[in-house]
Each structure stands twice: as structure tokens, then as C-alpha cells.
N, C-alpha and C positions, 0 to 999 in steps of 0.2 A: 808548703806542699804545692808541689805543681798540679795541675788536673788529671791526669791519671792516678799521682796520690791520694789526691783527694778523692775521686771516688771510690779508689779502694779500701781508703779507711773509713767512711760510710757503707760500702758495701758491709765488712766485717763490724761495724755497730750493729747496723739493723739486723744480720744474722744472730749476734751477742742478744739483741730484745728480742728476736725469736724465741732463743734459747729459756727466754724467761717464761715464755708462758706454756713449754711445752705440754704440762701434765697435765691444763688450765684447758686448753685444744683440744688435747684428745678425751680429756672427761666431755667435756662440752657437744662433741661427736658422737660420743657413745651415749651420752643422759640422753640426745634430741632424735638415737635411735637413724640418725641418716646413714646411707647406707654409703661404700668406697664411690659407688658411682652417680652420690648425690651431684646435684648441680649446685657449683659453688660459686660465688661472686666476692671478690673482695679490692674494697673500692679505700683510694688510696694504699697500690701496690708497693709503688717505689719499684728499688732494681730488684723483687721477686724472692725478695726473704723467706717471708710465710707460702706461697706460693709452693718455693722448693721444699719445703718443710713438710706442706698438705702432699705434694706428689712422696715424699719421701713416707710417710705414715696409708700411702698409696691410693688416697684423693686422685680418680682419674679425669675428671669433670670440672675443670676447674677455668674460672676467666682473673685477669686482673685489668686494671682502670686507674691510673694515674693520669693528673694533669702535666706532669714531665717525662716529653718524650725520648729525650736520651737517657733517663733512668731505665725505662721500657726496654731499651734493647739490650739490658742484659738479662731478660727473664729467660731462662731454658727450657727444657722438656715438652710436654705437651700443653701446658696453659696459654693460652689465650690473651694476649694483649694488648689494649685497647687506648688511643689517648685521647682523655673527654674530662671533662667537669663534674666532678661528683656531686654537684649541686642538680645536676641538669641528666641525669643516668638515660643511656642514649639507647634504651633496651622497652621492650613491650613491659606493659603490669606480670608480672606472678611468672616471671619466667624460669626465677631461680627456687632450689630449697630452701638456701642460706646465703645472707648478707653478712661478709666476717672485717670487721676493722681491727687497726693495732697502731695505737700512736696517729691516729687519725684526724677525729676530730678534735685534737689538739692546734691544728693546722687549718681545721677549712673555716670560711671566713662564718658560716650559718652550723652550726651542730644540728640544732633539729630539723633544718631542712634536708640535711645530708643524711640523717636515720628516715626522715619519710621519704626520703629517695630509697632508700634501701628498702624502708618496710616494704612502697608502692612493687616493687619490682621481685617481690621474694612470695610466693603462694600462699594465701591460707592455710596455716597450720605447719607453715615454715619458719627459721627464726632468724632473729640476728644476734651474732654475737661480737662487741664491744670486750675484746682484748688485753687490752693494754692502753689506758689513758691516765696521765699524772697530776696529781693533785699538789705543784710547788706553794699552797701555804700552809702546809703542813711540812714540809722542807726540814731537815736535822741538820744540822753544820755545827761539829765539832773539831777541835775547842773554841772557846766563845769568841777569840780573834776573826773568827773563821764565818761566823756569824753573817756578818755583809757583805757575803758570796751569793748566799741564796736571794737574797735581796735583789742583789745588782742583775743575778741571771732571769729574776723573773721580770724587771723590768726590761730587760734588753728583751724578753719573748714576748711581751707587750708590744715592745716598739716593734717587732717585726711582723703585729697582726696576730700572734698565735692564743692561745685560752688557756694559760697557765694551771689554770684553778679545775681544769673541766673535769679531772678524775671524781672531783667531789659531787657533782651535779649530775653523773651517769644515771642514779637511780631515778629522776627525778625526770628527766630527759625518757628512758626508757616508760616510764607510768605517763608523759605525757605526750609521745607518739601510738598511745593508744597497745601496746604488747601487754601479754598473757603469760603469765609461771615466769615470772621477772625475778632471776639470782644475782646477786651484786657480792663483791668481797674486793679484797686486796691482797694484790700478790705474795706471798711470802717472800719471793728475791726477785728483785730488780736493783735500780740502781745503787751502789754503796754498799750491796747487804751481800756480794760476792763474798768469793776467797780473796784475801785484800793483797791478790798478788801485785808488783810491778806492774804487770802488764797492765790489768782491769786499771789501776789507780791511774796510768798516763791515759787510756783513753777515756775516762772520765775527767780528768783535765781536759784534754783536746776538746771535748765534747762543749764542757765548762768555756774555755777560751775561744770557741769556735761563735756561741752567741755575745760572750761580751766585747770582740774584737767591734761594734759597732756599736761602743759604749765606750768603753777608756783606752787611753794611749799607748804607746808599747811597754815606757817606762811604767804605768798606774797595773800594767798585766804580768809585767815580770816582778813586781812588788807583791803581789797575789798567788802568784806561781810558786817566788820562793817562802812563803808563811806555810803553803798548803802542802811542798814538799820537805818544811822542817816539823811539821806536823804529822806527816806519814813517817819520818825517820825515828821520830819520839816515840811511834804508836798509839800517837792520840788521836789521827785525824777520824772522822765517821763522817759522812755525808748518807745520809736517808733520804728520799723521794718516794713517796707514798705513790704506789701504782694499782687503779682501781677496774673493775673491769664489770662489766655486765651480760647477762644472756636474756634473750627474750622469746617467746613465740610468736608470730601473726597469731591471730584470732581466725576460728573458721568462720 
């Protein structure tokens, strides 16, 4: 893919992991009682997934904060875009309602520093809510050929710095940045647990070949490729990724 491809088949992933958490968002909204014109912060944006997602459910209040500044420009409408280090949240204490991540602190190099980044900056009796974070060793790879896919992608997300594991550690993260009325669960659909159309099943490969291209050769990738697409053809492939998410309140 050349660079315009390439961004726009991440632009349409991270819309697709929008997609997952929609009903997860808007209970989330409505339990914490914030109102359309709460003040919103959500740290690690990217190109404005959740962002268009909050304006679309009519969040008018809204900022985003990525440390990648050509991702930023393609956020739209009215939010707010910002390019800074979520480690380092470049805002006063207590300025927002709510701190909201998705696939976040997957990525940054400190998780709890990046939640007490968020708690410091979100008001007493505000909350955060932790979206969408994946827990690969819990990982399903069906049939059992298929097995040392999940393996190889969480070491290739190792080698690239990221916290493969961190879905499973949210509750534990949330009770010990100090939050109040703390709900944890796991998504019912996210990766693999689609309709197991064409579509979904190539860019979950792309997805798949996109972190082990910095792991095996082309030959060792097209050998992988074709096991996983004689396995879709059979009807036996499954791939599972357990996706864990949390809500929390500041404390007054």
C-alpha cells in the first residue's frame, strides 16, 4: 500500500473498533449521567474515530490529543486537536468531566501514568472510561495449525513497545490510580467475533501482517497467509482477542 492507502485502511480499522464499543459508550454516558455538553478529553485520538462517533451521539464538547500529528489532521467537525504526550497532559487539574481512551494504553510506554494523567485533569466526581483495551494471552486461533499466529503477533507487539497483555490488568490499574464505582467486563464483539464476512476476515489479516512484517520474511508471511486463508475457505478459521474495558469515577 502506498501512503494514502495506508492511511486509509487505518482510518476504516479504527472506525470498525469504534463500531465495537458503541453500546459500551453510550451506556457509559448515560450510567455517569454527563450531560451532551459535558467536557470531553480523549487522549490518544488518532485520525478522530471516537471523536466523530461522540459528535455523532451529539457530544458537543469535545478535545482530542495524539502524539501523531498528521493523524490529527484529519479530525473534523467541532473537536479540538491537540499534539502532545499523554504522559505529560498539557491542560490545568480538573478541567474536564471525562477522560475517555480506546486502544490506548496498549501503546503508551507508562499505563498508569497516562490514567493519572487523565484522572489529574478530569474533576472530582468525573470519570474515566477505558474502552477498548486487549488482552492477547488469552488469544483463540483456530485450527490448531493456526495456533503460532497469536504467538508471533504478540511478540512482534512486544518488539514494538506495545502491552499486549494490558486488557487483563485494567481492573487492577483502575483500583490503583485511586477511582471510585469501578465496572470492568469484556466486549462481547471485537476482533474475530464479527460476521465472518470477506471483508472483516482480510482486514484482520492486513491487521495480523501489518505487525509481523517486522518479524518474518515475505516467503515465512505468504506461508501464513495461505494456511489462514485455506482455513477461512474450510470454515474453520476463528480467531478470538479478548477485549476488556473499564469505567471509573474521580473521588470527590
Amino acid at each position: 500500500m502506498n501512503a494514502n492507502e495506508d492511511r486509509a485502511f487505518w482510518q476504516a480499522r479504527y472506525r470498525q473498533q469504534v463500531g465495537w464499543t458503541t453500546e459500551l459508550r453510550r451506556y457509559a454516558l448515560a450510567a455517569s449521567g454527563l450531560p451532551k455538553d459535558a467536557r470531553l478529553l480523549e487522549a490518544g485520538c488518532g485520525y478522530g474515530a471516537l471523536l466523530d462517533a461522540l459528535q455523532t451521539d451529539g457530544q458537543s464538547h469535545l478535545t482530542g490529543l495524539d502524539i501523531d500529528f498528521p493523524a490529527l489532521q484529519s479530525i473534523s467537525g467541532t473537536a479540538k486537536a491537540l499534539c502532545a504526550n499523554g504522559l505529560h497532559l498539557p491542560f490545568p487539574s480538573g478541567v474536564f468531566d471525562a477522560c475517555l481512551c480506546h486502544f490506548y494504553l496498549l501503546w503508551t510506554n507508562n499505563p498508569m501514568q497516562a490514567l493519572l494523567e487523565m484522572k489529574r485533569v478530569t474533576r472530582p466526581g468525573g470519570w474515566l472510561f477505558a474502552l477498548a483495551e486487549p488482552d492477547y494471552s488469552a488469544r483463540v486461533d483456530e485450527p490448531a495449525e493456526l495456533a503460532p499466529l497469536g504467538e508471533l503477533q504478540t511478540h512482534a507487539l512486544l518488539r514494538q513497545g506495545a502491552h499486549p497483555f494490558i486488557g487483563a490488568h485494567l481492573a487492577a490499574l483502575f483500583h490503583n490510580v485511586g477511582l471510585a464505582r469501578i465496572e470492568c467486563g469484556i466486549l462481547q464483539t471485537a476482533a474475530g467475533e464479527e460476521a465472518p464476512s470477506d471483508e472483516n476476515h482480510e482486514r484482520e489479516w492486513q491487521v495480523l501482517a501489518a505487525d509481523l512484517r517486522g518479524l518474518l520474511n515475505s516467503t515465512e508471511l505468504a506461508y501464513w497467509e495461505a494456511l489462514n486463508w485455506r482455513a477461512r475457505r474450510a470454515g474453520t478459521r476463528r480467531l478470538h482477542v479478548p477485549v476488556h474495558y473499564a469505567l471509573g469515577q474521580i473521588p470527590l
